[in-house]
Backbone as CSV, one residue per row, in Angstrom:
resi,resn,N_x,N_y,N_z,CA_x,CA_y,CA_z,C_x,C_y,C_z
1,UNK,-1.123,-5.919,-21.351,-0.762,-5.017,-20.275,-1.943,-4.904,-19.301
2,UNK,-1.947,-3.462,-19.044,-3.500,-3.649,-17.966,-4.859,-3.803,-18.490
3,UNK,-5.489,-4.450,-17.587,-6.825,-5.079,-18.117,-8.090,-3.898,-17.395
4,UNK,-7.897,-3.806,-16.196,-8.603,-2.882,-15.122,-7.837,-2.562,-14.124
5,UNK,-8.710,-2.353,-13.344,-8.378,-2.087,-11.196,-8.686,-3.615,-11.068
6,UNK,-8.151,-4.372,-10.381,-8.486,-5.548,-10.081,-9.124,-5.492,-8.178
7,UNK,-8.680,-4.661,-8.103,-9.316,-4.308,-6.245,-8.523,-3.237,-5.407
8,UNK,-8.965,-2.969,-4.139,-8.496,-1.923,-3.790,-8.107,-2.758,-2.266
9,UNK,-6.874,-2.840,-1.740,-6.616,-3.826,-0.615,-6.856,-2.748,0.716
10,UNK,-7.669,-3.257,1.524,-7.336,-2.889,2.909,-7.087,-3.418,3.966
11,UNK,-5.759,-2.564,4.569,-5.509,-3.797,6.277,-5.876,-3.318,6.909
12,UNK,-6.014,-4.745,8.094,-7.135,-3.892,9.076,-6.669,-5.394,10.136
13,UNK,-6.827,-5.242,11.332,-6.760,-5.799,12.848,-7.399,-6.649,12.720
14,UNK,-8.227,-6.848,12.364,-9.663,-7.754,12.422,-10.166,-8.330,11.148
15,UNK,-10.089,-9.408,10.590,-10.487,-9.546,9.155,-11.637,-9.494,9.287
16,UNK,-12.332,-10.377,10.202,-14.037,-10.930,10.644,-14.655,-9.500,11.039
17,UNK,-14.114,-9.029,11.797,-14.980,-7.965,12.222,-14.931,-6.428,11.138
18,UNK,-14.066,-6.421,10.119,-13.467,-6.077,9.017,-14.831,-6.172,8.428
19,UNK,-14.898,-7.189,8.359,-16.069,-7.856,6.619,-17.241,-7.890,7.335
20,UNK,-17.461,-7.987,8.865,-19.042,-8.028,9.113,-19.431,-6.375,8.988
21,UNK,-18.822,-5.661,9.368,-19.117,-4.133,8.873,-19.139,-3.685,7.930
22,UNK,-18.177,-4.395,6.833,-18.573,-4.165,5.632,-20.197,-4.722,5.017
23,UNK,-20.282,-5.876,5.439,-21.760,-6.221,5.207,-22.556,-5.582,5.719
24,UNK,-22.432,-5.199,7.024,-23.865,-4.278,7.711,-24.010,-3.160,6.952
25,UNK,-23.113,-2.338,6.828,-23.353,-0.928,6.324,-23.440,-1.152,4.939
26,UNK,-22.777,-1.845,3.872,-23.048,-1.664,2.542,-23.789,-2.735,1.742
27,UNK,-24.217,-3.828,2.806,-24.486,-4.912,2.406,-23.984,-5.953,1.240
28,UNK,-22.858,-5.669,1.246,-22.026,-6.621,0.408,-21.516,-8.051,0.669
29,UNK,-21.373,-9.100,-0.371,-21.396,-10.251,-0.237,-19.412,-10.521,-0.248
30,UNK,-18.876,-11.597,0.906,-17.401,-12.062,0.319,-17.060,-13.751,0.042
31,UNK,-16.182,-13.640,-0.242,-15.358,-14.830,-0.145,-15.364,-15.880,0.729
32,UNK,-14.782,-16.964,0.912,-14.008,-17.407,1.498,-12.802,-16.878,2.290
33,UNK,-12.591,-16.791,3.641,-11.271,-16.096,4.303,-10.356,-17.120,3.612
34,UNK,-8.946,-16.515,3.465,-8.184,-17.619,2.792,-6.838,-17.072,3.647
35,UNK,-6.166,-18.009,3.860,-4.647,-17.458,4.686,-3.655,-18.058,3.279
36,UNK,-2.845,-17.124,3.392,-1.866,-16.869,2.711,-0.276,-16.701,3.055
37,UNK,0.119,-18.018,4.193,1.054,-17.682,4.737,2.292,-16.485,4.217
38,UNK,2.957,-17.536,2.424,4.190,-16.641,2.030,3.744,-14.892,1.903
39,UNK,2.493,-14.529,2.321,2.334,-13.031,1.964,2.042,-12.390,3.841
40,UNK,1.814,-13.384,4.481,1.683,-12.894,5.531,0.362,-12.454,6.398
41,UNK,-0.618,-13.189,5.490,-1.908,-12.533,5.794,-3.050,-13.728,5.807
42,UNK,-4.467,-13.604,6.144,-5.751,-14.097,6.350,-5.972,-12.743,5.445
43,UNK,-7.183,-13.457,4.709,-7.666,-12.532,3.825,-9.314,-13.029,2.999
44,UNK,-9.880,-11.963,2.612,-11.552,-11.830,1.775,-11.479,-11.174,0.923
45,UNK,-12.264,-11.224,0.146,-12.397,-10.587,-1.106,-13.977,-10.142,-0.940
46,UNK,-14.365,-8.506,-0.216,-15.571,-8.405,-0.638,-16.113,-7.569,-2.375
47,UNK,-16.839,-8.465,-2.305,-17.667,-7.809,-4.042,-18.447,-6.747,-3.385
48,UNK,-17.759,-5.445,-4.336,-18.934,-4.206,-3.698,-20.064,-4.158,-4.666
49,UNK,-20.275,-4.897,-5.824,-20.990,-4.382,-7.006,-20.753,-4.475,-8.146
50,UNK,-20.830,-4.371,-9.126,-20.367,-4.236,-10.564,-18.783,-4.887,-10.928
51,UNK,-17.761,-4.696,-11.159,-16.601,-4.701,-11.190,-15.936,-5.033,-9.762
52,UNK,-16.255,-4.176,-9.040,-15.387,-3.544,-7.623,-15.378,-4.169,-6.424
53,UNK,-13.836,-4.277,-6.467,-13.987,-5.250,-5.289,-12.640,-4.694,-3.845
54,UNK,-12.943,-5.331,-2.968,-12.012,-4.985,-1.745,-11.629,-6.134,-1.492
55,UNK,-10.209,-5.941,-1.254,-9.784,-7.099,-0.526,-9.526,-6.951,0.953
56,UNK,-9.467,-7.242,2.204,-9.214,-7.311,3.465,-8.647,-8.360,3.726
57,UNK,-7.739,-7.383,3.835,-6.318,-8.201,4.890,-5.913,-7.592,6.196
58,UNK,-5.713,-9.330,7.024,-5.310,-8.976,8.384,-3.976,-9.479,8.431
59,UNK,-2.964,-9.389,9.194,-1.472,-9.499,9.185,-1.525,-11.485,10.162
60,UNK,-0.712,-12.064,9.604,-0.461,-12.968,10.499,0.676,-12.589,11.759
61,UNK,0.894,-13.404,12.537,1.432,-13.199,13.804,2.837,-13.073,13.436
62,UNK,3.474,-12.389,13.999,4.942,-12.300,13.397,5.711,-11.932,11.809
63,UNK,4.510,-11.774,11.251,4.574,-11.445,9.669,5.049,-9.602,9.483
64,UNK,6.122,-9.695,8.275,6.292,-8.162,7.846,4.344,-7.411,7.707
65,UNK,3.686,-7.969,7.630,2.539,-6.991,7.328,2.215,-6.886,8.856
66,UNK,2.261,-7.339,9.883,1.466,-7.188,11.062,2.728,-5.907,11.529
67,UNK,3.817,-6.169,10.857,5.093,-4.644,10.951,4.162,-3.580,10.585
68,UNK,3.772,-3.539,9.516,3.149,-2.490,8.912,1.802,-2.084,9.319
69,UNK,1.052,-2.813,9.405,-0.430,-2.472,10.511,0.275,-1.766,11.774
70,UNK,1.707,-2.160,12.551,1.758,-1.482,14.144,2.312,0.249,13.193
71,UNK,3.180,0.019,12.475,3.517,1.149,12.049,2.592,1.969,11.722
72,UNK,2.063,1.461,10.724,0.417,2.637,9.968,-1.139,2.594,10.493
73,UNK,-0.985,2.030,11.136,-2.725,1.780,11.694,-3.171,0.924,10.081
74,UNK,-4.738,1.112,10.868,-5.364,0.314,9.651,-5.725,1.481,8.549
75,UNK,-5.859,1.095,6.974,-6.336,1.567,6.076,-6.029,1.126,4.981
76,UNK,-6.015,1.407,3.359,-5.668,1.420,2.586,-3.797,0.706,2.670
77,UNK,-4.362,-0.162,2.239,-2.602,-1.183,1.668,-2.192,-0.469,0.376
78,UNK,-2.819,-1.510,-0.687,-2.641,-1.006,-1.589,-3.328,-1.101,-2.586
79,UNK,-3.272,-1.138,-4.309,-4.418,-0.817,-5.550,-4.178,-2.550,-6.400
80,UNK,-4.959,-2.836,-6.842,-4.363,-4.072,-7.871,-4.744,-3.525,-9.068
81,UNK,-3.893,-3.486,-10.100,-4.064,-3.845,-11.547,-4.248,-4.779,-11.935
82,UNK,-5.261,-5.271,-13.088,-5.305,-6.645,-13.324,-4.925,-6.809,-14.596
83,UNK,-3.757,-7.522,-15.089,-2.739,-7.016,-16.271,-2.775,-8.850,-16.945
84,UNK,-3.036,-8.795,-18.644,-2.578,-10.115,-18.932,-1.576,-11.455,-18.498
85,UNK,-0.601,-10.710,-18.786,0.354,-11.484,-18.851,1.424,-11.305,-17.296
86,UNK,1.121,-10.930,-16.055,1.953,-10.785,-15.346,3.935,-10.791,-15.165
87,UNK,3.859,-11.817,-15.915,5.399,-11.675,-16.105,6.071,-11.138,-17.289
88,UNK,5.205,-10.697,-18.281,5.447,-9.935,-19.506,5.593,-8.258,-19.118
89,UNK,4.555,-8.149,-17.964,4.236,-6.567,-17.478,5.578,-6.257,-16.707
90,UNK,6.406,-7.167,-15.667,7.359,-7.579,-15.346,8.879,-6.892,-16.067
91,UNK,8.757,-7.644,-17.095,9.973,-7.375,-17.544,9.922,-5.703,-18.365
92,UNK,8.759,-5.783,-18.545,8.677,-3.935,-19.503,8.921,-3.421,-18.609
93,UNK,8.416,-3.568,-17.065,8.658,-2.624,-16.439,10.086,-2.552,-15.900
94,UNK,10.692,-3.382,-15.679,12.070,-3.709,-15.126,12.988,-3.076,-16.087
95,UNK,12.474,-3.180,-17.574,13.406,-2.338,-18.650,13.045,-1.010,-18.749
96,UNK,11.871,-0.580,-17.927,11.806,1.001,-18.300,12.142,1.715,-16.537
97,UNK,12.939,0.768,-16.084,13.744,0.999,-14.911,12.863,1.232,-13.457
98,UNK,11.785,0.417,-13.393,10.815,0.754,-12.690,11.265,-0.741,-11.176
99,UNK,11.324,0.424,-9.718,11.634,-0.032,-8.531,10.803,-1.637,-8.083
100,UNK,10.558,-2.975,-8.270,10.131,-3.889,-8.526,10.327,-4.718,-6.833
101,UNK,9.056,-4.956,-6.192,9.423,-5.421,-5.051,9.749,-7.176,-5.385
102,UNK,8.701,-7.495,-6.165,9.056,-8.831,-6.402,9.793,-9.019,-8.290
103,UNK,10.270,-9.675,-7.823,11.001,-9.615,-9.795,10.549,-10.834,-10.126
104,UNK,9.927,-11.671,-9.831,9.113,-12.739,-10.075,7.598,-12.610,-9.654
105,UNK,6.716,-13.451,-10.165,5.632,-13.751,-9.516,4.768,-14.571,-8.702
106,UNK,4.007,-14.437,-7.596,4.001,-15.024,-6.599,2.447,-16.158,-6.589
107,UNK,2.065,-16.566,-5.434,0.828,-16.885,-5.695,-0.172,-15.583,-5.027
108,UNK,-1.446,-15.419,-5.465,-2.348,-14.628,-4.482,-3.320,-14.901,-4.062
109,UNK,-4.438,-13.943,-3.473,-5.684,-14.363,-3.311,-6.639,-15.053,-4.926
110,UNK,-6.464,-14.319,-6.155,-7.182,-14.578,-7.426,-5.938,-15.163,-8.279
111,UNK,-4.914,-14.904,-8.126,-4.100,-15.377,-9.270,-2.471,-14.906,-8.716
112,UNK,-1.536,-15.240,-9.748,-0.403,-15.043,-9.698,-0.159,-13.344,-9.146
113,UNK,0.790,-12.878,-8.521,0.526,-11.558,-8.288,2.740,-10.671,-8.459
114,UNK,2.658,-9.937,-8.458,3.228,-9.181,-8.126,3.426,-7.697,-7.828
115,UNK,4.338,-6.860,-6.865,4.094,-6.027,-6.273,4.852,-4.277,-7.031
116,UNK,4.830,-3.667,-7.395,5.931,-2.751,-7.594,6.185,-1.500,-6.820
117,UNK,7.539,-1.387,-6.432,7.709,-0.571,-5.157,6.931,1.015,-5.180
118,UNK,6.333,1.444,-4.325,5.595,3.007,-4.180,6.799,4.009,-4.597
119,UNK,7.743,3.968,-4.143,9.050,4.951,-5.171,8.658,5.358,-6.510
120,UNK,8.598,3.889,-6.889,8.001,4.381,-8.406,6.835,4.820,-8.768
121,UNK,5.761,4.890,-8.469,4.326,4.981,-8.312,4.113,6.114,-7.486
122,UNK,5.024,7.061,-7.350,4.323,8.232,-6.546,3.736,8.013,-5.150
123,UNK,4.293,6.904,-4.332,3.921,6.858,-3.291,2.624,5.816,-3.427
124,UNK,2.517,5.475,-4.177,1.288,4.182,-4.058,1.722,3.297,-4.495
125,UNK,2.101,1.518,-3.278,1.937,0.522,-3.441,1.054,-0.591,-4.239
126,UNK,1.686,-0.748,-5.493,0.745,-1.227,-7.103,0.891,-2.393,-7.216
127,UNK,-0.067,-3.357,-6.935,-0.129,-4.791,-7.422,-0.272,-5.166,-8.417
128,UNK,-0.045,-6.268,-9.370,-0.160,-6.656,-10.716,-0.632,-7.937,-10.304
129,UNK,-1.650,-8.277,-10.524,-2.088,-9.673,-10.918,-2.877,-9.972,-12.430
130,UNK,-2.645,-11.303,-12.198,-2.875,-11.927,-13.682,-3.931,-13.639,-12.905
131,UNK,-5.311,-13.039,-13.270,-6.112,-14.099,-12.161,-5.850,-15.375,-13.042
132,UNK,-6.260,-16.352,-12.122,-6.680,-17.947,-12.925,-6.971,-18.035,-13.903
């Protein structure tokens, strides 16, 4: 089941100018930008330290997430769990009747991912990945 927090996602307008502020002010090291068409995004993974990490995401052009950046401004997307077996976490949850955006699993920035709807979660958008 869950392993940790696997990261904390934020969207934002700007990936580059996103992650160079993150470096100035906290001096943290990232990724590779990686685009991710089927999710809709350009994206980094900064390491804040120990465990903890951020992901930054910017919306591609015409993508449901660049919907959601005009709707919400920038901030907080959403949380990742980082869970063994991704498609095992899947089906428990689907049998304990839990709102499931994807019922399969997808590719992500670290690994296979899937999403489960904020309905269920009290209003917070919960990722499940299961890295490489």
């Amino acid at each position: 089941m869950v392993i940790g927090i696997g990261h904390v996602a934020i969207l934002a307008g700007n990936l580059d100018e996103t992650v160079k502020l993150y470096r100035k002010l906290f001096g943290v090291t990232s990724s590779e930008v990686e685009v991710i068409p089927e999710q809709g995004v350009k994206t980094a993974m900064l390491d804040m330290g120990g465990d903890a990490k951020l992901e930054i995401l910017e919306p591609l052009p015409g993508s449901n997430m660049e919907k959601i950046l005009e709707k919400r401004g920038e901030g907080i997307h959403h949380i990742c769990l980082e869970v063994d077996n991704v498609e095992e976490t899947l089906d428990f949850l689907a049998g304990e009747g839990v709102n499931l955006i994807d019922q399969k699993a997808r590719r992500g920035l670290e690994g296979m991912v899937a999403f489960i709807h904020p309905k269920s979660t009290r209003g917070v958008l919960v990722e499940l990945c299961q890295k490489y």
